[in-house]
C-alpha positions as CSV (number, residue, x, y, z in Angstrom):
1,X,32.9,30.2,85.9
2,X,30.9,26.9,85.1
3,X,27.5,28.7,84.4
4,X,29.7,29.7,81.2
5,X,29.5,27.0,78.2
6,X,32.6,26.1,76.9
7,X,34.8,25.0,79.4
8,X,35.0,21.4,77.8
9,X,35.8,22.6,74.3
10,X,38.3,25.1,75.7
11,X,40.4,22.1,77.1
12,X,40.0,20.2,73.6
13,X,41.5,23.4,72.1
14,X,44.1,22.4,74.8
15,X,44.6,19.0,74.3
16,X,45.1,19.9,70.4
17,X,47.6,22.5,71.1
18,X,49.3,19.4,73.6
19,X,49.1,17.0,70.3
20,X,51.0,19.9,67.6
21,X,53.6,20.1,70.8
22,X,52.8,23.8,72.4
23,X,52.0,22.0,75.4
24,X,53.7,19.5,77.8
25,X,51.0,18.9,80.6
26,X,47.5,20.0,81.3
27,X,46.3,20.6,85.0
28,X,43.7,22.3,87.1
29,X,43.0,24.1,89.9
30,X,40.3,23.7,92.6
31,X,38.3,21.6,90.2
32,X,35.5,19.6,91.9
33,X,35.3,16.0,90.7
34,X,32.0,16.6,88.1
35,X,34.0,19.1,86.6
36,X,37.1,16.8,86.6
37,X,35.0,13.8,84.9
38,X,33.6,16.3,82.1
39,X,37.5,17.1,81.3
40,X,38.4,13.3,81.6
41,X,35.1,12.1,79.9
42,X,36.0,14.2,77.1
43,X,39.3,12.8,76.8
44,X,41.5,15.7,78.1
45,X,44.3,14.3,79.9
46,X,44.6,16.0,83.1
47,X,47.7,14.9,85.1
48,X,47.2,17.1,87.9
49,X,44.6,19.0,90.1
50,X,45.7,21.7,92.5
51,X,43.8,21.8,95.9
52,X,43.5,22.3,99.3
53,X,44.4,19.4,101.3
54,X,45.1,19.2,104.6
55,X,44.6,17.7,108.6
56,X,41.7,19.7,109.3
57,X,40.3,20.0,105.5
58,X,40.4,16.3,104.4
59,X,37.3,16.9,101.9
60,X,39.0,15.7,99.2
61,X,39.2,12.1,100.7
62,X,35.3,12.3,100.2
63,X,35.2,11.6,96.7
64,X,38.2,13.6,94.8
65,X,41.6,11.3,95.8
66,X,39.8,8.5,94.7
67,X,38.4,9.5,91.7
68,X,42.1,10.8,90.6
69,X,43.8,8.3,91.5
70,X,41.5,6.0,89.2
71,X,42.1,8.2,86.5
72,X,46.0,9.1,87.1
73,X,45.5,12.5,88.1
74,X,47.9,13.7,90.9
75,X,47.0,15.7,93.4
76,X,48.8,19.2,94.3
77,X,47.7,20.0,97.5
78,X,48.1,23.2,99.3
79,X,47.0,24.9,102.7
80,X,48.4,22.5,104.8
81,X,49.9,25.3,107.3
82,X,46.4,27.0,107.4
83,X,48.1,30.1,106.2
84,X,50.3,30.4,109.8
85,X,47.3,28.7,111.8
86,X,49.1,25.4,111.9
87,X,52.2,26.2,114.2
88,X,54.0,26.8,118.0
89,X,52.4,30.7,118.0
90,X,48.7,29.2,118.0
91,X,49.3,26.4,120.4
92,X,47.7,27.3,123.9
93,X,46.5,30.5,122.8
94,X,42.9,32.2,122.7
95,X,40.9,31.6,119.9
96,X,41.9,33.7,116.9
97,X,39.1,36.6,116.5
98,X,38.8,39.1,113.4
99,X,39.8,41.2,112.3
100,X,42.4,38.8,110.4
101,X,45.9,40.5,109.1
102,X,44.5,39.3,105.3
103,X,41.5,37.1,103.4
104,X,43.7,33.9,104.0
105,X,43.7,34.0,107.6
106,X,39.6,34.4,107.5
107,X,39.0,31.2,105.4
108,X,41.4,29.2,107.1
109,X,39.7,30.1,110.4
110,X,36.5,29.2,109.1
111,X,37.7,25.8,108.0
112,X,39.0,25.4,111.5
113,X,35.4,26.0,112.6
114,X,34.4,23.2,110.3
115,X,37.0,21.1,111.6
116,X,35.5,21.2,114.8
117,X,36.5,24.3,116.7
118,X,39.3,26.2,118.3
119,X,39.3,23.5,121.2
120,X,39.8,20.9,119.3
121,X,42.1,22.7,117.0
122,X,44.1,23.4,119.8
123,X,44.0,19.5,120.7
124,X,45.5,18.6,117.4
125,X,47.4,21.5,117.6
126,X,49.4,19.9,121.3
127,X,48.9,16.4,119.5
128,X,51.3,17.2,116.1
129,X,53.7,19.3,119.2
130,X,54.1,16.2,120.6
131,X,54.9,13.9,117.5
132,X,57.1,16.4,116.5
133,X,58.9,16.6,119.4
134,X,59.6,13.0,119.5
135,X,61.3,13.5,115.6
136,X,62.8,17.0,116.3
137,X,60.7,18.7,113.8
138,X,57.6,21.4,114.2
139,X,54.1,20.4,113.8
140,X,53.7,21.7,111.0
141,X,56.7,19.8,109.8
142,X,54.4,16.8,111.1
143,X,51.3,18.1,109.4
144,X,52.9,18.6,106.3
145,X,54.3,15.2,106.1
146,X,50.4,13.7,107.4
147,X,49.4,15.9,103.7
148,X,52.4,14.2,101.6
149,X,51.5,10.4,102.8
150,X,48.0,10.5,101.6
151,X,47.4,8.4,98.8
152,X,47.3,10.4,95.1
153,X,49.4,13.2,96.7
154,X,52.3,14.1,94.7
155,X,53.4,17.6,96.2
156,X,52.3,19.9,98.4
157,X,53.1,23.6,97.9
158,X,54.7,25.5,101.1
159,X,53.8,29.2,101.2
160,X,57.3,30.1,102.7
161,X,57.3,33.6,103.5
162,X,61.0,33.9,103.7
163,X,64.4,31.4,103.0
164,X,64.5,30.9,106.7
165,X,62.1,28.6,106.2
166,X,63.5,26.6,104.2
167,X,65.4,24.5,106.2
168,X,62.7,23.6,108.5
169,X,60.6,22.7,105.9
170,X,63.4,20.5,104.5
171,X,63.3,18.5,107.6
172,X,59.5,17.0,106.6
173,X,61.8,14.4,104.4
174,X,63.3,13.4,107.8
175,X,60.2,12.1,109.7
């Protein structure tokens, strides 16, 4: 909560605790650039910021990659699979309508919206189908591998429900 003081000092206590040795790394979550510069302004090293990163939510390229990468912060980035939206099941199909199985679902549809819409959702949607076809991969294989060749990313976090997965998700490395 940034209407509370203190955030600033709390990562020099950090930082101090990095110097006697308690602590390897220090990274964020979700933190907007303003909030990023305070930390870095201050002289807290942050080597990493956790965020949301994908085809249809590129906000980050607006400001935040760039900013990082000037200041040797890697980016984490997650959501790239819109929490199941991003795959063969939504292709061709009606627009998704509440109510949603869980919260994730809900935002991720709203970022669609701000993407553009279901219709052109569903044109990206036969677009990544088609690229991956041509690689024998998924799209979201294809859309996971867009997230990992953006400049400043250094992961991306796959919610895998299940070890099935993880062989498909494997093949990203592939394209």
């Amino acid at each position: 909560d940034w209407t509370v003081p203190g955030a600033v000092d709390t990562a020099l206590v950090l930082k101090d605790l990095q110097s006697a040795g308690k602590i390897h790394l220090l990274g964020v979550t979700n933190f907007t650039t303003p909030q990023l510069r305070q930390f870095v302004d201050a002289g807290v090293p942050i080597v990493v910021n956790q965020l949301q990163y994908s085809l249809v939510d590129a906000r980050p390229e607006r400001e935040q990659r760039d900013y990082c990468i000037n200041n040797g912060i890697a980016l984490l980035t997650y959501g790239h699979l819109l929490g199941g939206f991003m795959g063969e099941a939504w292709l061709g199909q009606p627009e998704a309508q509440e109510p949603f199985t869980n919260r994730s679902l809900r935002k991720y549809k709203l970022i669609i919206e701000d993407f553009g819409g279901w219709a052109l959702f569903q044109d990206l949607l036969a677009t990544l189908k088609k690229i991956g076809d041509r690689h024998g991969v998924g799209l979201g294989e294809v859309a996971l591998r867009w997230t990992l060749d953006r400049p400043g990313v250094a992961g991306c976090i796959v919610g895998a429900t299940s070890t099935r997965h993880l062989a498909r998700n494997l093949k990203v490395f592939d394209i």
